[in-house]
Structures are given as C-alpha cells and as structure tokens.
N, C-alpha and C positions, 0 to 999 in steps of 0.2 A: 576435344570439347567434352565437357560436365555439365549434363543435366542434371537440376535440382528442382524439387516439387516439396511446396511448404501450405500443406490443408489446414485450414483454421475455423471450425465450426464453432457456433453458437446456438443454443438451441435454450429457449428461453419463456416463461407463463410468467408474466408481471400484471399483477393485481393495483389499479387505481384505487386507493381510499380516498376518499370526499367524504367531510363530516364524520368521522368513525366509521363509515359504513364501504364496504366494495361498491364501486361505480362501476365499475370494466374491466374488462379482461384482454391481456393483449399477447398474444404468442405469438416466435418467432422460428426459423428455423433456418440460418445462412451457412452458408459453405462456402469460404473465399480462398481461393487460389492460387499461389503463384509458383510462376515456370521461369526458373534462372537457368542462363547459360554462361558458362564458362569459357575462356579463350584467349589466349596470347594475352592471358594479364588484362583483361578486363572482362565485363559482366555486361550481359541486356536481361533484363526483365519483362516477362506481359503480366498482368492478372485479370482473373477471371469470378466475376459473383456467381455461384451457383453452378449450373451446366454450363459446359463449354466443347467446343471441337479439338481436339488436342492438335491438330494439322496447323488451325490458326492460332493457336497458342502460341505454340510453338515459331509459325512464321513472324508471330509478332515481340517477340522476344529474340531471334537472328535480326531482325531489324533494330530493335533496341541496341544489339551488341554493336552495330555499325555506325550508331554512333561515338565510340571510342572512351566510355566511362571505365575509368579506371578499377583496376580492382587485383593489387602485387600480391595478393595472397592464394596461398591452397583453401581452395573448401576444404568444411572437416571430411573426415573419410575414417570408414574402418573401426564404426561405433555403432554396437545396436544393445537396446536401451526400451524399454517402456515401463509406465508407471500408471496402473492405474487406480482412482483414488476413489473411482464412485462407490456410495455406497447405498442401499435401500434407503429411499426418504416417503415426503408423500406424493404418490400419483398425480401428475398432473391435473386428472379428471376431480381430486379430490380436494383439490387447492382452497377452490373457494369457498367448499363448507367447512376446512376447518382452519383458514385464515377469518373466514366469516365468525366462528366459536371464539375463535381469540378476540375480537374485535367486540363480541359481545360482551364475553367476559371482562372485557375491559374500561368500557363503558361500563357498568355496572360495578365494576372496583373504581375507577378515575371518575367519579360524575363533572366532576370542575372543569375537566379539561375537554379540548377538538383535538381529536388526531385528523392528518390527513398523508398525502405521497406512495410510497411504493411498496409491498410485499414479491416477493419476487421467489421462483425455482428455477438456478438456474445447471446448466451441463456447458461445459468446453472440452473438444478434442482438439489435437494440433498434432500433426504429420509432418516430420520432413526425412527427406532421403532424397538420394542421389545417386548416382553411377560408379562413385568412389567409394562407396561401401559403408556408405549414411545411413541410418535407418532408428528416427528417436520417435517415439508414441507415447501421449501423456492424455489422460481423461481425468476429469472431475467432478463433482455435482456436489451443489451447497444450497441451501434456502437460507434467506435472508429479507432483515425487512428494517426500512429507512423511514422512522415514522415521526415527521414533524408535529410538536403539541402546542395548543394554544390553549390557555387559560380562558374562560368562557368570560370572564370579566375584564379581562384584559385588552389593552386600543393597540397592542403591536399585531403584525401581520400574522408572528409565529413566534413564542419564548422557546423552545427549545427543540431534542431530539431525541431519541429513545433508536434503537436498531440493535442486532446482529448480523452474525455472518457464518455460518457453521457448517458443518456435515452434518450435524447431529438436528433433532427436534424435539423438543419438551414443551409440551404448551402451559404448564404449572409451572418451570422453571423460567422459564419468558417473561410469566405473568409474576412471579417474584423477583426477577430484575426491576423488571420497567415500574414494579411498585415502589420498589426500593427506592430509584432515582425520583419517579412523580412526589414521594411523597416527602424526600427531602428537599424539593426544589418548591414544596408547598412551604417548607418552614425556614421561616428565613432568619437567620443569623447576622450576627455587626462583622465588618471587615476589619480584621487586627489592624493594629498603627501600623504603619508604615515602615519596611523593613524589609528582612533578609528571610524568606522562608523555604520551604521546601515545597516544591510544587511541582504537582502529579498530571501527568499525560498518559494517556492510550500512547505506545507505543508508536503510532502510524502518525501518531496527529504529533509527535518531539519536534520541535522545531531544528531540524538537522536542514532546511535550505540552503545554509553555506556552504553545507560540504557537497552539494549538490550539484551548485554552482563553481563552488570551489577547487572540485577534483576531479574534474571534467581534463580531462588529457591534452586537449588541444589548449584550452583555457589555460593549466597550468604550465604546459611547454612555453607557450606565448608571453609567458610573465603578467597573465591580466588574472592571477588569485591572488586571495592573502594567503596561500601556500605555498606558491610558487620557492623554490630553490629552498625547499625545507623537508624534503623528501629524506625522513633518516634520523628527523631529530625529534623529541619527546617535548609536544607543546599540549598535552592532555593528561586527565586523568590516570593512572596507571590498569585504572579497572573497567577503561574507556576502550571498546573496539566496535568496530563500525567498519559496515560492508555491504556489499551487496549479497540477500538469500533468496536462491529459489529450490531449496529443500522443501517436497510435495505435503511434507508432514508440517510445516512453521505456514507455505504461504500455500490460497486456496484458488483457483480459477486460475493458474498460469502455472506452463511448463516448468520444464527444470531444466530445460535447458533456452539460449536465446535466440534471436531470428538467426545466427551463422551456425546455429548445430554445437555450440561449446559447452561445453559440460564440466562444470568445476567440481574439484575434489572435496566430496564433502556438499555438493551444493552451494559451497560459501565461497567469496572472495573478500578478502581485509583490504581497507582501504586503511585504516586508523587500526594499530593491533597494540594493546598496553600502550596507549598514548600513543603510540610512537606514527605520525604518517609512513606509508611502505608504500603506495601507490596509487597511482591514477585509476579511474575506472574508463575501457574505449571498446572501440568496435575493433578487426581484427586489420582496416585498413588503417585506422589512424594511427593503432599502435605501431606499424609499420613504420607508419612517416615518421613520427617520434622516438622510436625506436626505445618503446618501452612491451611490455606484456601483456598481451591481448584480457582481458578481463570478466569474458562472456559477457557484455554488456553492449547485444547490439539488437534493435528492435528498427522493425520495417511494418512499410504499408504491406496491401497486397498486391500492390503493382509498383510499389517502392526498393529504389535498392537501400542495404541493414546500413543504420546509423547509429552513434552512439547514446546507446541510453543507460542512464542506472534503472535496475530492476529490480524493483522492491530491495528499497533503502533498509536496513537492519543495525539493531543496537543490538549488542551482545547481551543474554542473561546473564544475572548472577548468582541465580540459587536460593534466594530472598526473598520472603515474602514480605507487602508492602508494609504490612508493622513493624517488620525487622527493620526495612530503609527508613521507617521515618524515626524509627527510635525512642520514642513514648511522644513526640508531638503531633501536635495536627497537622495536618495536609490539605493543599489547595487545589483539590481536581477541576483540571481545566475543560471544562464540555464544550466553551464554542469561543473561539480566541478569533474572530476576522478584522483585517484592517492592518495589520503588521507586518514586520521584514526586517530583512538587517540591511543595514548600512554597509557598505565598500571596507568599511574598516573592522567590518566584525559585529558591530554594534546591534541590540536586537530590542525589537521594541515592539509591543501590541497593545491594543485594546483588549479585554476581557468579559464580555457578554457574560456567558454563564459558564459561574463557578459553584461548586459544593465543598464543604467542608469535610473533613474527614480524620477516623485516627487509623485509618490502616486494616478494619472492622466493618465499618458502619458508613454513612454516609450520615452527616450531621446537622445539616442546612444549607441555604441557599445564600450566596454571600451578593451583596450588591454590586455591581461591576465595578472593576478596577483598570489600573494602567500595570504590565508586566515588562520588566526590562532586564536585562544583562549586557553578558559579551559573549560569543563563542570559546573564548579561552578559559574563563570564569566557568556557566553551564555545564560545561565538558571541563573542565576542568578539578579547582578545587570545590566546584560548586555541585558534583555529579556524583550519587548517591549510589546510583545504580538502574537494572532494570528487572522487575519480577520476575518468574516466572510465569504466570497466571497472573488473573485478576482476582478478587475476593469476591464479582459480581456470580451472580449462582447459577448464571446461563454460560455467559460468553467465559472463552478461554483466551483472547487478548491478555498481550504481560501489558504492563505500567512501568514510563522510568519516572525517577525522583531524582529533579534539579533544585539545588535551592538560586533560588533567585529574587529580586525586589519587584514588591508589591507598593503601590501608591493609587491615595483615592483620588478621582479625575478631577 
C-alpha cells in the first residue's frame, strides 16, 4: 500500500472597496488536506480542513478504499522538485494604507468614475508526497486587484473593469494603466463598418472554449468533439500551438505540477503543435482507459479523487509585439465580451460590451458595442495573427493574441 499526502494552503488579506474607498478587511488562512491510499489498483481518499488526527485520516481513507474505486495506475514516485516563487511585496499589516493611497490617488485622477470589489494579497503553498518517493513543493505570493468602474452619470450597474495580477507592485505604474484605459473608455469613438478585423484579447480571456470542450480525452475517444479521429492532421494555423502551461514563471498561484504529481517537460504540454492536433489533455486514469498519454492534467477536491482537468489553457508566444501583429491597422481590444459560445459545429458568437480602440501603442477610444463572430477553424486559423509577448499596458505583463475576426453593429 501507498500513502500520499497533498497540503494545499491559502493564505489570503482581501480588501472590500465600496465607493472608492476600503470598506473591510477580510483574512484568511486554510490548510486542506488530503490522505490517498493506494492498493490492488484502486484508491480511498479522506480529507481534512485545517488540523486533523492522522489515525482517523488515515482510517477514513482504508474505508474509502473498500469501497473499490478504481485507479490502474502507479502513483508518480521518485521526483523531488520545489519551486519557490515568493517574492518581498507589501506587508500584510500595510495593505490598507497603501491600497487606501491608490484609491486616493485615484479618485483624484478618475473624478467621473465609482470604483468598487476586491484588492487582494495573496500566498499558496501545495505539498505532495508519498511513500514512492514523491516529494513536489511549489509557493507563491502575488497582489492583485479587480476593480469594477461605474461612470458617476451613468444608469448601468457597472461599465467596466480595470485589475492586475502580479509579483511585482508599482503604485505610479498601476495608476498609469488604469488611466490609460479610464481615459480612453471616456472617449468614444464610431465603430468601423462591418467587417473582417483584427481583434485583440488578453490572453486568458481568447476564446479557446472549443478546444476545452473539444480535447477532453474521454470526449474525443467517444466521437462527441469536432476533433474526434483528426488527431495527426493540420486543420490550424501553422504559427498556431496550444497547450496546457504550468511554467511558475508564465502562470501565478498554481503549481507546476497537477493533483497526480505529473511534471511535464518544460512545464508544457501541446495539444495543437504548428497547427497540427497531437493530443488529448487527461488525468492518468483515463488515459489508461483510452490508452493514450497521461497529460498532467488532473485536478482534485480535497477529499476528491484527481480528475481530468485542463490547467491553465495557453496559446503559444510569438516574439511580436502588438504593432508588429496588427501591421499598421487598428485593433479592437476586447475588455468584456459576456453572453457567447460556439456552437457543436465550431461556430462562435458573442456579444461585445466593452471594447477600445487601438494601433498597437495607445489605446484610442471607446467603441459602442458590437456583435463578434467567426469559426474555430477561421480564428485559429487563417484568421490568427499571433500572440505577444507582453502587453504595451505599463503595469501588467499579460501577452495579447490577435485574431481577425467580424464585427457587426447589433
């Protein structure tokens, strides 16, 4: 039998704004646990919030295992690994006077606008090991802040969003973002005719849900993707790759490795490599069943056994900064796209709340909402420009890809 132990702290000071201004303060500090066992090809699980007795851990996970959940594989073994990413931010103790100085200085740059929602410091550790000779440690700390703006003359609830997410902190360089975007979201611009354009995403926010959906292993074993039995053949882009990254230095608050202790070479795994699909992303039982290539791509409760998940979705860089992909034209940066999906057949469609203008520079104006549409073949396709490496904003280090795609007014 194989004992495994998977420690997952949180440890957290998230600041309430109401009106511009800190409302409350709320801190956290959990530690969730889980105790796997191993045995004749299956697993039991207990977990545990906080303190626990390891006796009944332990007896509650031999009871787990009797009930006969399968599980044909080897735990990992015979990997020790740690990463740690924290680096000096601001003290906890000091959060609120100098998110309070931001807030100030802010208000006092923005008069037109209400900020209100979350500023946040936060730290994750994640422990696993085992009896097989496990042993991965990953820590991080980032400050970050999600701050919805409302126009002071305006009848919607909230027009837009302003945030980062960093290891780093600059309160002058924050405060030159967020001016950058308020103040082109103050100026508003006509939306081009109707057409084929180039249009820019944060990275996180591409619309890659297909392949999400799509490349799910059991999903495409089963014949229920539109990629099913095309595993091999170039239906993208050539400068098109797409994977799963948990490289500590690209993504921030999550291991590098997944809930089964798998550790990809490089951090990366391709699902999409030069166009070409090469493989499913799964956990290390369904690869089994399917009998394809475990993916590190498997995420659990803490009293859950690991299931397949993609972990942190990634488009590949290209070396290009966004005036190089957009090529002397404007750009249509997409800031709040809700209400859209694709369709069974590929097909992709949204609404577009708030967009800015842009040459790849600047931000340019506020354009009035639109309708966005393509196809996953098209986007990724001949229609897929690329992905920065950065952004041009003066804070945040997010890349941007550039799809061209049609725009129409609603």
């Amino acid at each position: 039998m194989i004992k495994e132990y998977y420690h997952a702290t949180v440890i957290d000071t998230t600041l309430n704004v109401v009106n511009s201004r800190i409302e409350s303060v709320r801190s956290k500090n959990i530690t969730k646990t889980s105790l796997r066992v191993y045995k004749d090809q299956r697993i039991g699980v207990a977990g545990a919030i906080g303190s626990y007795k390891e006796d009944e851990l332990l007896k509650e996970a031999m009871e787990a295992l009797d009930r006969g959940i399968d599980y044909p594989v080897a735990p990992s073994s015979q990997l020790t690994m740690t990463q740690d990413l924290r680096k000096p931010l601001i003290a906890p103790q000091d959060l609120v006077t100098e998110f309070g100085q931001l807030l100030e200085s802010l208000r006092e740059l923005q008069p037109n606008y209400i900020f209100s929602n979350k500023m946040s410091l936060s730290e994750r550790s994640n422990i696993l090991y085992n009896d097989a000779g496990l042993k991965l440690e990953y820590a991080d700390r980032t400050i970050s802040a999600g701050l919805i703006f409302k126009e002071k003359s305006s009848t919607s609830v909230f027009d837009g969003a302003v945030g980062f997410r960093e290891r780093k902190y600059d309160r002058k360089l924050i405060l030159d973002e967020f001016n950058l975007i308020l103040n082109a979201y103050s100026e508003k611009v006509s939306l081009p005719p109707n057409g084929r354009y180039p249009v820019v995403f944060l990275t996180e926010d591409a619309p890659v849900g297909k392949f999400i959906t799509g490349l799910k292993a059991d999903v495409l074993a089963k014949g229920g993707s539109l990629f099913s039995e095309k595993i091999g053949q170039r239906l993208f882009n050539e400068a098109f790759t797409f994977g799963q990254c948990l490289d500590p230095q690209e993504v921030y608050l999550s291991p590098f490795f997944d809930a089964e202790g798998v550790v990809n070479n490089g951090y990366t795994y391709n699902l999409i490599e030069d166009g070409v699909i090469k493989a499913p992303y799964c956990d290390k039982k369904t690869a089994h069943k399917f009998g394809f290539a475990p993916s590190g791509s498997a995420a659990a409760a803490y009293d859950g056994v690991p299931q397949t998940a993609l972990l942190h979705p990634t488009i590949k860089k290209c070396g290009k900064s966004l005036k190089e992909l957009l090529g002397g034209q404007t750009g249509i940066f997409v800031m709040m796209a809700a209400g859209g999906d694709f369709t069974p057949q590929g097909e992709y469609a949204t609404p577009v709340q708030v967009a800015l203008l842009t040459d790849g520079e600047r931000l340019l104006g506020r354009l009035p909402e639109f309708n966005l549409s393509s196809h996953v073949y098209d986007m990724f396709g001949q229609g897929f420009r690329g992905v920065t490496d950065r952004t041009f904003l003066p804070f945040s280090g997010d890349s941007m890809a550039v799809l061209e795609m049609n725009i129409a007014a609603p």
